[in-house]
C-alpha positions as CSV (number, residue, x, y, z in Angstrom):
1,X,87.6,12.8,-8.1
2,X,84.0,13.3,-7.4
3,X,81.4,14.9,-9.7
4,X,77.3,15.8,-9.1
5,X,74.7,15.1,-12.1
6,X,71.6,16.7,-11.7
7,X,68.6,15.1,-13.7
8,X,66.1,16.6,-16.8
9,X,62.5,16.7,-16.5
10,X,60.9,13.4,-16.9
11,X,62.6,12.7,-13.6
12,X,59.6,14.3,-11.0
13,X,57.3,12.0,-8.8
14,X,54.4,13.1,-7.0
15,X,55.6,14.0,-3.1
16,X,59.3,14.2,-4.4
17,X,60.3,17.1,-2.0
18,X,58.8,15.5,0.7
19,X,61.4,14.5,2.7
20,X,63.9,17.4,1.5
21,X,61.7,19.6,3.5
22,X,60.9,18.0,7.3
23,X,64.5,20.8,8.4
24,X,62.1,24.0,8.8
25,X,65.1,25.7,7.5
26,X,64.4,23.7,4.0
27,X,60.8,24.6,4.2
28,X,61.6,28.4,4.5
29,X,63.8,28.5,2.2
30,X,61.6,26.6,-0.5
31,X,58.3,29.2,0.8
32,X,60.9,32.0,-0.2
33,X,61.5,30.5,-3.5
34,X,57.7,30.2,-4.0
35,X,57.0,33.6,-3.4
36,X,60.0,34.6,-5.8
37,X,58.6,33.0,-8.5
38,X,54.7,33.2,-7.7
39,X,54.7,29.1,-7.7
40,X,53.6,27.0,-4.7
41,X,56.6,24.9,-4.8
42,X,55.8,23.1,-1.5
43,X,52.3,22.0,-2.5
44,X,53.2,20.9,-5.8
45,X,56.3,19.3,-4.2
46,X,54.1,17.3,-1.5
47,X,50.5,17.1,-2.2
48,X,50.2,17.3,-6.2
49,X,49.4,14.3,-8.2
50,X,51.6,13.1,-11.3
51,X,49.1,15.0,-14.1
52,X,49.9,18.8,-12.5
53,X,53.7,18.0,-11.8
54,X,53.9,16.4,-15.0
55,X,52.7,20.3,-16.8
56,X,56.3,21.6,-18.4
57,X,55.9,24.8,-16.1
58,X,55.7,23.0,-13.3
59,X,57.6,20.4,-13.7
60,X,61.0,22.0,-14.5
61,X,60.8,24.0,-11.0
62,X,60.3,21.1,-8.8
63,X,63.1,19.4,-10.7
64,X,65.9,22.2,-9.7
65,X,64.1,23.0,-6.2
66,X,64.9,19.2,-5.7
67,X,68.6,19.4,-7.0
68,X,69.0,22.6,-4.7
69,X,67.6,21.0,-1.8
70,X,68.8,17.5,-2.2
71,X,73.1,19.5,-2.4
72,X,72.0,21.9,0.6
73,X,71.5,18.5,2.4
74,X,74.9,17.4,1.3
75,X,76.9,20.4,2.6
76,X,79.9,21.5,1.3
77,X,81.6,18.7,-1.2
78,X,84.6,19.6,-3.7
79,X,83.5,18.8,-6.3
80,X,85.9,18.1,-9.8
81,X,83.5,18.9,-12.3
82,X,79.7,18.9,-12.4
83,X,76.9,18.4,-15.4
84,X,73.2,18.5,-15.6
85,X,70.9,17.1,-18.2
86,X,68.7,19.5,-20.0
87,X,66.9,22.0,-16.9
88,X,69.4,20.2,-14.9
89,X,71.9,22.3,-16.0
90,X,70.2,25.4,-14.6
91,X,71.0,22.8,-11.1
92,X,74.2,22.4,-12.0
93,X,75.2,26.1,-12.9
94,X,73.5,27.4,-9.5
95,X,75.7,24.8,-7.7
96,X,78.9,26.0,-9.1
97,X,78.4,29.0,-8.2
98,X,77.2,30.7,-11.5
99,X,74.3,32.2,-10.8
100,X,72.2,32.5,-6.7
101,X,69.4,30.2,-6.1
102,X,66.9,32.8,-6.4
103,X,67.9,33.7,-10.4
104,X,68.2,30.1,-10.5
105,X,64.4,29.4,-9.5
106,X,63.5,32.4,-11.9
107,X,65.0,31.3,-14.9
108,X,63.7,27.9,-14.6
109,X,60.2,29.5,-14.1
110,X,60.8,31.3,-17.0
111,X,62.0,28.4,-19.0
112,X,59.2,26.4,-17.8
113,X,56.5,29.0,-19.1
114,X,58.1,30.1,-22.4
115,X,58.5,26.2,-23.5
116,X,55.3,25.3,-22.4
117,X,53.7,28.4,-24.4
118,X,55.9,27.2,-27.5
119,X,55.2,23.8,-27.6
120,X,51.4,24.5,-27.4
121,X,51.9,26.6,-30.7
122,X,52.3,23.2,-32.7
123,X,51.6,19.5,-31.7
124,X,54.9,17.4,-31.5
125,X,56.3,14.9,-29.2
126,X,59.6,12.9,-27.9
127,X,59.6,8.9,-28.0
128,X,62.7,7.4,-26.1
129,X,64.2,4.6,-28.6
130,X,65.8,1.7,-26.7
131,X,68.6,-0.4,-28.2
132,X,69.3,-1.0,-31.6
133,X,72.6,-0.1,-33.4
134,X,73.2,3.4,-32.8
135,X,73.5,4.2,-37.0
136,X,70.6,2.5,-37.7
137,X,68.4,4.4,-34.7
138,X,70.0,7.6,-36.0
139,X,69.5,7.6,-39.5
140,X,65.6,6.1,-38.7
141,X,64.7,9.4,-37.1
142,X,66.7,11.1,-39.2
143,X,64.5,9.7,-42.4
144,X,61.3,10.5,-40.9
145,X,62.5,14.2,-40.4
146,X,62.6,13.7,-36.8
147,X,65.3,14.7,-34.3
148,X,67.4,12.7,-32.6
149,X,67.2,15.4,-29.4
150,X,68.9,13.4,-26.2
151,X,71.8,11.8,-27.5
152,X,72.2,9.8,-24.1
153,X,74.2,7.4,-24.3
154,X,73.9,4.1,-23.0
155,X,71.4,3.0,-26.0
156,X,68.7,5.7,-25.3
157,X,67.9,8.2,-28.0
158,X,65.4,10.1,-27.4
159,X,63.3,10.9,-31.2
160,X,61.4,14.4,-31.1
161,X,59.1,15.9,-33.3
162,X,55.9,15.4,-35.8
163,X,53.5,13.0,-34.0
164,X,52.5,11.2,-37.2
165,X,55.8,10.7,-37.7
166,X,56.9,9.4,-34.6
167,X,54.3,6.9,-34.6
168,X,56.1,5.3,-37.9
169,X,59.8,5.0,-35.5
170,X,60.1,1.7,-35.8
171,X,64.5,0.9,-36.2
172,X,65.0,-2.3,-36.6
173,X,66.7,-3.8,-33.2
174,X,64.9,-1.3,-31.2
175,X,62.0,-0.5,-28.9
176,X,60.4,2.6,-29.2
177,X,58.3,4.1,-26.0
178,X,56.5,7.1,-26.2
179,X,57.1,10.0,-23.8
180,X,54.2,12.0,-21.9
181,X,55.6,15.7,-22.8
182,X,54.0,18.6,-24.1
183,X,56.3,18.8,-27.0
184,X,59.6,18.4,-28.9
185,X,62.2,19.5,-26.7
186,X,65.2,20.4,-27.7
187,X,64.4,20.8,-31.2
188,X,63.4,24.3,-33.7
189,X,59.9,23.6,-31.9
190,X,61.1,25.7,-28.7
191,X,62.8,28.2,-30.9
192,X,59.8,30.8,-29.8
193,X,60.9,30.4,-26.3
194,X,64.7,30.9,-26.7
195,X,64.0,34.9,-27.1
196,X,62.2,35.5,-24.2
197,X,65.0,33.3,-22.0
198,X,68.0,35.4,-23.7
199,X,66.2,38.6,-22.5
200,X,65.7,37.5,-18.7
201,X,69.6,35.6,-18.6
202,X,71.3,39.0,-19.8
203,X,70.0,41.1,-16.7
204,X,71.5,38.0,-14.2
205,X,74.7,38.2,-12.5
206,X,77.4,35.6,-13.3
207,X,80.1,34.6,-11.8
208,X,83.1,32.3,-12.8
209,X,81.6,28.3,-12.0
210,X,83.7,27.6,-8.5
211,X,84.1,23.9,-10.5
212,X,84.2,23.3,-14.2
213,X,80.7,22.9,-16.0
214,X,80.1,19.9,-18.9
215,X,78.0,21.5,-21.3
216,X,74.8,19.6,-23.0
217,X,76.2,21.3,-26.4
218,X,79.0,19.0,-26.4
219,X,80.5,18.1,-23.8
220,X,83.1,20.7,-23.6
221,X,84.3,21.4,-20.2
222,X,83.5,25.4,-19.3
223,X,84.4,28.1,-16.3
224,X,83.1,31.1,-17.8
225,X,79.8,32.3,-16.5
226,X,78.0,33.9,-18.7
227,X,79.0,31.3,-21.0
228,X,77.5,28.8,-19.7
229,X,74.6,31.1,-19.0
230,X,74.2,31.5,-22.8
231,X,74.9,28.4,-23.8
232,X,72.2,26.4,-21.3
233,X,69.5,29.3,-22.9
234,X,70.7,27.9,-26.5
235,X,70.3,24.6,-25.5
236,X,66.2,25.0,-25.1
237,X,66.3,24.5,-29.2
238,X,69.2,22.5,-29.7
239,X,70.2,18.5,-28.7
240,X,71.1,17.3,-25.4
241,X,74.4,15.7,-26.2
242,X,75.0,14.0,-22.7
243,X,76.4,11.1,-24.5
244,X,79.5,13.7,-24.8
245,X,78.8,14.8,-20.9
246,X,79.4,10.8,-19.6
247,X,82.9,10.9,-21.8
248,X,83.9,13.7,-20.2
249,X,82.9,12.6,-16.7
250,X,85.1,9.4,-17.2
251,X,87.7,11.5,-18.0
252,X,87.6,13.4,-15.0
253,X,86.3,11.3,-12.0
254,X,85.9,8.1,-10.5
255,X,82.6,8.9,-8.4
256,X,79.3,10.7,-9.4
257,X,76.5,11.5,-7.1
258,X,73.1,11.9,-8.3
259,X,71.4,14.6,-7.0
260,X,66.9,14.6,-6.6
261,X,65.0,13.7,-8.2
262,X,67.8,10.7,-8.9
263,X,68.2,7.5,-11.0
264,X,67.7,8.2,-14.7
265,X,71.3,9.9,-14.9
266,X,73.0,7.1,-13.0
267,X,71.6,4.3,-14.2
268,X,72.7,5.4,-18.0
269,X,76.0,5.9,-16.2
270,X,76.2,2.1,-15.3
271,X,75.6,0.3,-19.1
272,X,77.9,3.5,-20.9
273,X,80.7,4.3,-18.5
274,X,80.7,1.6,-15.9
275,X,84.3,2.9,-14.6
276,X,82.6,5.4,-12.6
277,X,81.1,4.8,-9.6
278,X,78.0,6.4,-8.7
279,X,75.5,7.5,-6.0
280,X,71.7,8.1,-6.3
281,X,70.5,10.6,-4.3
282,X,67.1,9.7,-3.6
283,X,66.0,10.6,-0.1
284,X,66.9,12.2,3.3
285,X,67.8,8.8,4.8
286,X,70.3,8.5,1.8
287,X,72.0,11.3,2.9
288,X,74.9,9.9,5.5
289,X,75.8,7.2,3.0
290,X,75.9,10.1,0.6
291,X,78.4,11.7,2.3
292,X,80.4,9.0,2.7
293,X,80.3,8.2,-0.7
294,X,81.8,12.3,-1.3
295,X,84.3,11.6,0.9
296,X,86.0,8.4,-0.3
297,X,86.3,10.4,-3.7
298,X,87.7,13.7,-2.4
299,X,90.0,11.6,-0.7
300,X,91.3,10.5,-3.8
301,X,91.3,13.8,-5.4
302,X,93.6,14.6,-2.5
303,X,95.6,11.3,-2.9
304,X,96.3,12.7,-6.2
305,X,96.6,16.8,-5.8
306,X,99.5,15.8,-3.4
């Protein structure tokens, strides 16, 4: 029973579609992408240094173009379920079959944008807390009026909010590390760009996901397309359960593959649900052991259909 993760932004690294792009067919199709969203995905993907990628409305492009790419190279794969953290869901949903690659790449553009112009409106930040007993963390940011915003398992909370107040974080048992983003994801901070998102998803065709999609919400396994539409445009102001998403997973398959820009997903896979194997994606010359990583788990999906 095999499943793909696609990662959240935090995940980019300068020249990270690089090697997704030496097929000229990849390098069209990511030109046609650029010109659909008025973005030069392939310079930013290749050339740009960490500072430009790192800018929300940049960064959360190159993060899906990379998932898109990084499955395209995979082929075909049935896949049991499927999950994405945070933009990666947009990945996900586009991979399942919910919405084309094109509304896909204009969403995120979208999402990018409106997130970026809301977290300029106020200063705030995230801080990833490491360790510590999960109460403890928990009520810490809750006492400090913060917002425990990725929930993601594995001993990583990720704090948003108040900068002042972040700089006080300080559970006991556990390391706090601040986080170069714009703003307080996931929290009432992006509330201004949840609006703007709602307008642009209602004119997109869905479709019914061709595998089940774990939602960031909580967890909750969905098929219903405009559903998940809604529900990944709600999630721009609400937390990224994905704590919930790795229960679910080990519920459902004994494989997961990581799809680019991998290793953040996985390696939280490891320490909270070590039962499932997993596979990060992480360049072209991954791609063969990739596959034969897909096909050991859809042959037990088949062991167990029969």
């Amino acid at each position: 029973m095999l499943a793909f993760i696609a990662p959240g932004q935090g995940a980019q690294t300068p020249g990270m579609l690089t090697p997704w792009i030496t097929d000229p067919a990849a390098k069209l199709l990511l030109s046609q992408w650029s010109h659909e969203i008025d973005l030069d995905l392939v310079r930013l993907g290749t050339t740009a240094d960490s500072d430009e990628i790192k800018d929300t409305a940049n960064a959360q492009p190159l993060i899906v173009a990379a998932g898109l790419l990084g499955a395209r190279a995979l082929g075909s794969a049935r896949l049991a379920i499927i999950a994405g953290h945070s933009v990666g869901e947009i990945t996900a949903a586009a991979i399942a079959g919910v919405i084309d690659d094109v509304d896909a790449m204009k969403l995120v553009r979208a999402r990018g944008i409106e997130m970026a112009k809301a977290a300029a409106l106020k200063p705030a930040g995230m801080a990833a807390v490491l360790g510590g007993d999960r109460e403890v963390v928990l009520r810490a940011i809750s006492d400090l009026g913060l917002v425990a915003a990725n929930d993601n398992g594995g001993g990583q909370i990720v704090a948003a909010g108040d900068l002042e107040a972040l700089a006080q974080l300080a559970p006991e048992g556990a390391r706090v590390r601040a986080l170069a983003v714009a703003g307080a994801f996931h929290t009432s901070y992006m509330q201004p760009a949840v609006a703007p998102l709602q307008e642009i998803a209602a004119k997109i065709s869905v479709h019914a996901a061709k595998c089940p999609v774990i939602s960031n919400k909580d967890g909750a396994v969905l098929h219903d397309g405009r559903e998940i539409l809604d529900r990944i445009v709600a999630q721009i102001s609400n937390p990224v359960r994905w704590d919930l998403c790795m229960t679910t997973l080990a519920s459902h398959v004994s494989g997961a593959v990581e799809i680019p820009p991998a290793g953040t997903l996985v390696g939280l896979l490891k320490r909270a649900v070590p039962i499932i194997e997993t596979f990060a994606l992480k360049s072209e010359e991954d791609v063969t052991l990739a596959k034969e990583f897909i096909v050991r788990h859809q042959d037990e999906q088949n062991d167990e259909d029969k």
